[in-house]
C-alpha positions in Angstrom: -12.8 -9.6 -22.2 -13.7 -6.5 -24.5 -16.8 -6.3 -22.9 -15.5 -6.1 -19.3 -12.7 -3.8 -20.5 -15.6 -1.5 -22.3 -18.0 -1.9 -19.2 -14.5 0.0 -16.7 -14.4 2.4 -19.6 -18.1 3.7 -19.4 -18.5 3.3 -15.9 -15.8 3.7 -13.9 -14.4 7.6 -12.5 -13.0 8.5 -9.6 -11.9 11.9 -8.9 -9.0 11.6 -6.4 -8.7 15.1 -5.2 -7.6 18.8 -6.7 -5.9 17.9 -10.1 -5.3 14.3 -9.7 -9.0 13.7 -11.2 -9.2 9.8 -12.4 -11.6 10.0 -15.1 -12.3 6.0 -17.2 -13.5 9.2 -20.6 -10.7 11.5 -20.1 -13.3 13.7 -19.0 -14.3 15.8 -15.6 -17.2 14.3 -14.2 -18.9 17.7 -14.0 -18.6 18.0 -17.9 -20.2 14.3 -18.4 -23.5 14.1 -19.0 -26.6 11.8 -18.5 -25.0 10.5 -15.5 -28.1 8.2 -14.3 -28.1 6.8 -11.0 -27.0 3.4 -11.1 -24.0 5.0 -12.4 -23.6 7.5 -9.8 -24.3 4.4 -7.2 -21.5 2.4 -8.6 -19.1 5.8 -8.4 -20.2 6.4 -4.5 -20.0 2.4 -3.9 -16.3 2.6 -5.9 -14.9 5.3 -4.4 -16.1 3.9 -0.8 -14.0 1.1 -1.4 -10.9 2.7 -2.4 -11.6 5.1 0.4 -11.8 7.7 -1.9 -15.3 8.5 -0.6 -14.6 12.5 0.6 -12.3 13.2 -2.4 -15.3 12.3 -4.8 -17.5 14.4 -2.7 -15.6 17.5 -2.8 -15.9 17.2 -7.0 -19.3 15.4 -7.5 -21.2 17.3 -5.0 -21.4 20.5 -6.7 -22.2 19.2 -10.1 -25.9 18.9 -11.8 -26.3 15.3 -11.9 -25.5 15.3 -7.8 -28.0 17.9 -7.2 -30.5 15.5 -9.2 -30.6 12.5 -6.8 -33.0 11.8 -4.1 -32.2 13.6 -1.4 -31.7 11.0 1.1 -28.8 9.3 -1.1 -27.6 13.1 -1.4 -27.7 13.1 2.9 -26.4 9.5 2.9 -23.0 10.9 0.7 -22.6 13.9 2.3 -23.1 13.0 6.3 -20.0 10.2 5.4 -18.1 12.3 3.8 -18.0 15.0 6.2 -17.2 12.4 8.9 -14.4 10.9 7.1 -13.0 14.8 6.9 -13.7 15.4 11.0 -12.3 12.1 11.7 -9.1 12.7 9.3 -8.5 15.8 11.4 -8.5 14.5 14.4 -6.3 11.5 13.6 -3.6 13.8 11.9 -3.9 16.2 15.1 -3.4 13.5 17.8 -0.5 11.9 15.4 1.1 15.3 15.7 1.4 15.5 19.5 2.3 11.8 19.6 5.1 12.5 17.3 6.3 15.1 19.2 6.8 13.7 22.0 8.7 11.0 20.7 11.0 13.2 19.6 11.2 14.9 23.1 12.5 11.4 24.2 15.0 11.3 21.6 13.2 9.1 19.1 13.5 10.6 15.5 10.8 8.1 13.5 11.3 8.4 9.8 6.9 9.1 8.8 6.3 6.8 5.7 3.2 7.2 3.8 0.3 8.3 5.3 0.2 12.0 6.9 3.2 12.8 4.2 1.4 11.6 1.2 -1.5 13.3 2.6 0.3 16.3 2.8 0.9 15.7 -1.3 -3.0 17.2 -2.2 -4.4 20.5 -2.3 -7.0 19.0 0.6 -5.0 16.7 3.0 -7.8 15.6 4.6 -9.8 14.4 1.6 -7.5 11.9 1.8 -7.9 9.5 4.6 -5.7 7.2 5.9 -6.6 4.8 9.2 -3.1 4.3 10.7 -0.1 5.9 10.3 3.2 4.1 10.2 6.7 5.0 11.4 9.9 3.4 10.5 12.6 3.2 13.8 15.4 1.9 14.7 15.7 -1.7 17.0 17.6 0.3 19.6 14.5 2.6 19.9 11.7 0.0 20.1 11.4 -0.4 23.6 10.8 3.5 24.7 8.6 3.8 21.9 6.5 0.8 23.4 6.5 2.1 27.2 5.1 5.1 25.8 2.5 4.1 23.9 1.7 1.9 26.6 1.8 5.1 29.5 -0.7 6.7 27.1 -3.3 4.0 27.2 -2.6 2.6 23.8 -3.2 -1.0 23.5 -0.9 -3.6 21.1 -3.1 -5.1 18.4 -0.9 -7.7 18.2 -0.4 -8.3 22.3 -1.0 -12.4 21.9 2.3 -12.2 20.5 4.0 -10.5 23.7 1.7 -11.0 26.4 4.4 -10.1 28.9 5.4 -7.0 27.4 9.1 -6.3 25.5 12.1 -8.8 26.4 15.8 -8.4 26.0 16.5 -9.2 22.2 13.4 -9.8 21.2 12.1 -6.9 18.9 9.5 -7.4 16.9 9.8 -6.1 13.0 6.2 -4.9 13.2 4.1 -4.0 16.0 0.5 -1.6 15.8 -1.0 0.6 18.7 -4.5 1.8 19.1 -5.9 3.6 21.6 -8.9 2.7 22.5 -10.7 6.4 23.2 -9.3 8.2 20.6 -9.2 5.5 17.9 -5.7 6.6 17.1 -3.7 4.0 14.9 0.0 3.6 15.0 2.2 1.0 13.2 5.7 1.1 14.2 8.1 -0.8 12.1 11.5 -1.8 12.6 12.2 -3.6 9.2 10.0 -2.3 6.5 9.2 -5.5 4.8 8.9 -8.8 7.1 11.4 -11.0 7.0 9.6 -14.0 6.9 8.5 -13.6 3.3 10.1 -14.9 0.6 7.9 -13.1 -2.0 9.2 -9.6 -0.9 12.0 -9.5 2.1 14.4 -9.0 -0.2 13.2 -5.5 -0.7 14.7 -4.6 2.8 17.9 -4.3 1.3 17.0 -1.0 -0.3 16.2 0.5 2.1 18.7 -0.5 4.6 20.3 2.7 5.0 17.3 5.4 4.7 18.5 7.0 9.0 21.6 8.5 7.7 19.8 10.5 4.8 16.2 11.5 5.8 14.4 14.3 4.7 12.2 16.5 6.8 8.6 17.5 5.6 6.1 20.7 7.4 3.1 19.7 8.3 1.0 22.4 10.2 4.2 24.0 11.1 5.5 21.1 12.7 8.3 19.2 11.0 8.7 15.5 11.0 11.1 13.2 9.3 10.3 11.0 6.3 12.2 9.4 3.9 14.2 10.6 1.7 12.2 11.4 -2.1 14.0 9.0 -3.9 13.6 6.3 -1.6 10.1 7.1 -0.4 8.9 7.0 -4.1 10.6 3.6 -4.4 8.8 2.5 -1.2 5.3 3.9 -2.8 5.9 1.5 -5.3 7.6 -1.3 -3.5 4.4 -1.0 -0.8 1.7 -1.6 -3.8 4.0 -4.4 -5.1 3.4 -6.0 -1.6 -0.5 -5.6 -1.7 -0.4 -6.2 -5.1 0.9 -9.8 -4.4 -1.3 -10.3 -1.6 -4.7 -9.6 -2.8 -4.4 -6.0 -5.2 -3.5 -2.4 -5.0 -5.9 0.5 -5.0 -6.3 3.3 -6.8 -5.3 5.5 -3.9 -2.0 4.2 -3.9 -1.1 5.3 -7.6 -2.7 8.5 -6.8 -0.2 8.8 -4.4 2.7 8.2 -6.5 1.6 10.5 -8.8 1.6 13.4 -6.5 4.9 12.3 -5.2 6.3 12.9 -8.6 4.1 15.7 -9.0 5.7 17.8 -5.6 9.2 16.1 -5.7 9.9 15.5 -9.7 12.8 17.3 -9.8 14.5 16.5 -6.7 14.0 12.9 -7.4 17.7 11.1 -8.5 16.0 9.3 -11.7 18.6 7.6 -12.3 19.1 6.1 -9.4 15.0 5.2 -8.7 15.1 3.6 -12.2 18.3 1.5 -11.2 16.5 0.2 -7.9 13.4 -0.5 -10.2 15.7 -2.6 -12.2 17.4 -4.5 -9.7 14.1 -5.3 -7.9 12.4 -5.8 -11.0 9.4 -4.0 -11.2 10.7 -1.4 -14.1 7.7 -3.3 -16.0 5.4 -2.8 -13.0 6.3 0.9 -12.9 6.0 1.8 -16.3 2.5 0.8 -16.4 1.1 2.3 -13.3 2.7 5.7 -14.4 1.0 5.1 -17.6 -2.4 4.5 -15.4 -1.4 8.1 -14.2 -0.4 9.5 -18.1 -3.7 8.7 -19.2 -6.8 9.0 -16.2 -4.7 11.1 -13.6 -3.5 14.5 -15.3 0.4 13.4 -14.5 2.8 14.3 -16.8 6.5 13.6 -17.3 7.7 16.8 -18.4 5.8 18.9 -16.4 6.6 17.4 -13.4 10.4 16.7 -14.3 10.4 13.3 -13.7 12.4 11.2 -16.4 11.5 7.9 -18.3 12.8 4.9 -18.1 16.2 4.6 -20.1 14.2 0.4 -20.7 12.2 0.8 -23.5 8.5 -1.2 -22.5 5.4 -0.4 -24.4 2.8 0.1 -21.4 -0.1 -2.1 -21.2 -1.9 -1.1 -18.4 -5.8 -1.8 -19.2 -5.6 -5.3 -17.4 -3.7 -3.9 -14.6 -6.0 -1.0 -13.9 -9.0 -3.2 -14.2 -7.7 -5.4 -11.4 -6.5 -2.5 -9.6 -10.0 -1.0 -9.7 -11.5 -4.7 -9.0 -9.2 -4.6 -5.3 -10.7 -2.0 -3.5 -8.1 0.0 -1.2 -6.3 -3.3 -0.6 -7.4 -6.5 -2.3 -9.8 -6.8 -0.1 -13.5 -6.4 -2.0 -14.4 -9.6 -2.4 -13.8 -13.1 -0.5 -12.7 -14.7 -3.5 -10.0 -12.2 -3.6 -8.9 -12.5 -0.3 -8.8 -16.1 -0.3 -6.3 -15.7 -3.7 -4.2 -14.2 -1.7 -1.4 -16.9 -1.1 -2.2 -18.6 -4.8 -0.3 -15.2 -5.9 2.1 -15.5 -3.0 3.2 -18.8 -4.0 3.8 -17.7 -7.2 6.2 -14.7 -6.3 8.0 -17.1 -4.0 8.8 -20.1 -5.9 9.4 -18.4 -9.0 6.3 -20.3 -10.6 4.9 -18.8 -13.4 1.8 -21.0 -13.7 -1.1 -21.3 -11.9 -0.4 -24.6 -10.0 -1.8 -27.1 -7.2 0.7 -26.3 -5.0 -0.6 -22.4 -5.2 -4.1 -24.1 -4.2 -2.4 -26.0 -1.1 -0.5 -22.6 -0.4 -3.5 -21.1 0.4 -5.5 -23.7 2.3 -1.8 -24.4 4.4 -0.3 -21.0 5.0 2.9 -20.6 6.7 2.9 -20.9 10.5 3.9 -17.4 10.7 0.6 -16.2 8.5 -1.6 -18.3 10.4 -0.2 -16.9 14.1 -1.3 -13.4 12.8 -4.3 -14.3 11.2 -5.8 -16.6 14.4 -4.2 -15.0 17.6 -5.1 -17.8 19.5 -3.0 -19.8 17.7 -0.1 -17.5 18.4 -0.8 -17.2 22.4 -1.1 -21.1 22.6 1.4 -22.7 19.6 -0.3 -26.0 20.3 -3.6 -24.5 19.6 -2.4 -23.9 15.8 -3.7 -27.3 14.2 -6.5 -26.4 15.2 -6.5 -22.9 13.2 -5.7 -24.7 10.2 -8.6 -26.9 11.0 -10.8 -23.9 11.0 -9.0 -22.1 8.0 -10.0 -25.4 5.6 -13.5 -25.5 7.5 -14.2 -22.1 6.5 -12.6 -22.6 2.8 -14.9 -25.9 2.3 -18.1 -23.6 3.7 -17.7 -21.2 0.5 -19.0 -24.0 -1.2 -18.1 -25.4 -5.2 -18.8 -21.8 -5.8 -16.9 -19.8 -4.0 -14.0 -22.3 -4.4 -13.7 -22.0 -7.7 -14.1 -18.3 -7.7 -10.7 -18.0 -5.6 -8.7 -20.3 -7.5 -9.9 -18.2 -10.7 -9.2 -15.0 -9.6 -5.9 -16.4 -7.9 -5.2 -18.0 -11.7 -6.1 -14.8 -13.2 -3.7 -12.6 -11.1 -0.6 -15.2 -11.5 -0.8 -14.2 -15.2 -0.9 -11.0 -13.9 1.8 -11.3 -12.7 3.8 -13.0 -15.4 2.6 -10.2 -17.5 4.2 -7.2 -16.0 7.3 -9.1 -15.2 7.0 -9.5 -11.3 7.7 -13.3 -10.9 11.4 -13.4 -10.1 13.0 -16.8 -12.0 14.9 -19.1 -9.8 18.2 -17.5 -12.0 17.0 -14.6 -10.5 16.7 -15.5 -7.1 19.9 -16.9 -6.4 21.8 -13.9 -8.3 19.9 -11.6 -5.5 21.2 -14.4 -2.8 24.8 -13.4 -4.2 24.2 -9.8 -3.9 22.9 -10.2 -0.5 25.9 -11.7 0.4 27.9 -9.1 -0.8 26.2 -6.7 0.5 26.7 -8.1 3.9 30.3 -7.4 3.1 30.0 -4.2 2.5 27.5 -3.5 5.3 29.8 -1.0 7.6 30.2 1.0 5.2 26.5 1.4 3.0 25.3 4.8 4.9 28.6 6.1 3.3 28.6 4.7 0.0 24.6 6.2 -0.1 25.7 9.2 0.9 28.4 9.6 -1.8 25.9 8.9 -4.6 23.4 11.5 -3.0 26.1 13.8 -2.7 26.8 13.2 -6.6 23.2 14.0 -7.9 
């Protein structure tokens, strides 16, 4: 393991735009020297898949060692990084007059990640996103669909509503992309599905975020986001979700990190560390801000953020080498991919060993995973023993292999798991059945209650 560990540390630096420099030597990439070209392949090859591709550009490509290369790997860098900028410009510009005239139908969408994050960096559009994704309410679903739909947009998911919206039936997530433009739109009316076990228990954070957004310019135009405290939680609660599915990227910290950067001191600490607590991922949290203490310039004090009051002593080497291993979202390799629901299993039955059933979770998905995965199978429900036909068809055509690679890496990222505390126990699990109980309760009167403790910061 030292060796691997010793192999990220020599070769592995990404800067990830103006001061938020990830560097594996605690060094600027323009001061390192001897940079040969195999490494500087492995950086362009990196930062490609953690879309990071531009932002390493805009620091790489004025130094010595860039100037060095071949000319054509030099052209090759260059001619995709300036398209990823032009394309990134044109998304956010067509988002902007889509947003706007949402809102001149009465639809106020709450912007999560994305163009706001993006809007974080001294460059916005060095950092690229390929959808953006707005949070609305059920009652607004429908106009929001006939207007995509007047514009020429088309539903990526239209096997699952072939005849368009019906009374009642509103689905918690539902993309758009037009097929022209290439713009990308995810419109979400819960923020995490509720068919999860492993994470739909994080909708209860946010169940309240309408009566309290904040508002955010962008290019003189103002749109509605989250509010900080809450949109940092979902920053983190949204790379616990990939992380559990096949792996976070380093984007994503990045991202946190400017959040506290901009928004330290309007952040209510101690009510983000509360939520971290009660959602358990104070471990989890602890150790990707330490990822950002020591390779991305952040800093407590100088931002104003404030510790955790839970005294952990951050271990973060194995978790930044998988988050480096994962690519933008878990997805760099098949054996990864395939992992996916071994790691799934474990964060929904409470499992904190590797086990068969893990293996049998991710040959037999549930019917819900598979009607998104094969379409087909979600036009024509009878048709969907024959996707999991298919799905263990293409699982036995990996070969011994590639079989055994997924059920390592799946192995491997259980302990993971166990390892920055994000397997909740069964005690666990029902105690948050309680609360959820209670909370329906209390349910009328949550946008009050949120507001009181905002109003007591």
């Amino acid at each position: 393991m030292k060796g691997k560990k010793d192999d990220y540390r020599n070769r592995n630096r990404i800067p990830c735009g103006g001061s938020c420099v990830f560097d594996r030597r605690k060094s600027s990439f323009g001061r390192t020297c001897g940079a040969d070209r195999k490494t500087m392949d492995h950086l362009f090859v990196m930062a490609a898949q953690h879309s990071l591709l531009s932002a390493v550009y805009d620091v790489v490509g004025k130094t010595p060692e860039f100037a060095g290369l071949p000319g054509e790997l030099r052209g090759q860098v260059k001619t995709q990084a300036m398209q990823s900028i032009l394309q990134q410009v044109s998304r956010t510009a067509l988002f902007l007059s889509d947003e706007k005239e949402l809102e001149h139908l009465g639809v106020q969408p709450l912007v999560m990640k994305g163009i706001v994050c993006r809007n974080l960096y001294p460059k916005p559009d060095l950092r690229p996103s390929g959808d953006e994704d707005l949070l609305i309410p059920e009652k607004d679903f429908a106009a929001v669909d006939a207007c995509f739909m007047r514009k020429g947009f088309v539903r990526d998911k239209e096997t699952a509503m072939p005849d368009g919206i019906k009374d009642g039936d509103v689905p918690e997530e539902m993309g758009y992309i037009h097929p022209k433009t290439g713009a990308f739109y995810e419109i979400h009316t819960r923020l995490f599905s509720t068919e999860s076990s492993a994470y739909s228990y994080l909708n209860r954070a946010f169940s309240d975020v309408f009566a309290h957004p904040s508002k955010v310019e962008v290019q003189g135009q103002s749109i509605f986001t989250l509010e900080e405290t809450h949109h940092l939680f979902y920053l983190l609660c949204h790379s616990f979700k990939h992380f559990l599915h096949g792996g976070v990227g380093i984007r994503q910290i990045c991202d946190m990190v400017q959040m506290i950067r901009v928004y330290g001191r309007k952040i209510d600490w101690e009510m983000f560390w509360q939520l971290c607590e009660e959602y358990h991922m104070t471990c989890f949290c602890i150790n990707l801000l330490d990822i950002g203490e020591r390779y991305l310039g952040f800093s407590y004090e100088a931002s104003g953020a404030v510790r955790a009051a839970k005294k952990l002593h951050p271990d973060s080497e194995a978790l930044l080498i998988d988050i480096l291993d994962a690519g933008s979202f878990g997805k760099s390799s098949a054996g990864r991919i395939h992992s996916a629901n071994i790691t799934l299993y474990a964060a929904e039955t409470g499992m904190e060993k590797h086990t068969a059933g893990g293996i049998w979770k991710s040959l037999v998905p549930e019917a819900s995973y598979m009607k998104n995965k094969y379409p087909y199978a979600a036009r024509y429900p009878f048709l969907l023993p024959a996707a999991y036909v298919e799905r263990v068809l293409k699982w036995l055509g990996q070969g011994e292999k590639g079989q055994k690679l997924s059920i390592e890496v799946g192995a491997g990222r259980v302990e993971l798991l166990k390892k920055y505390d994000m397997i909740r126990t069964a005690d666990g699990k029902r105690e948050e059945t309680r609360m959820q109980e209670e909370s329906k309760e209390k349910s009328k009167d949550a946008p009050f209650e949120s507001l009181r403790i905002l109003s007591g910061r």
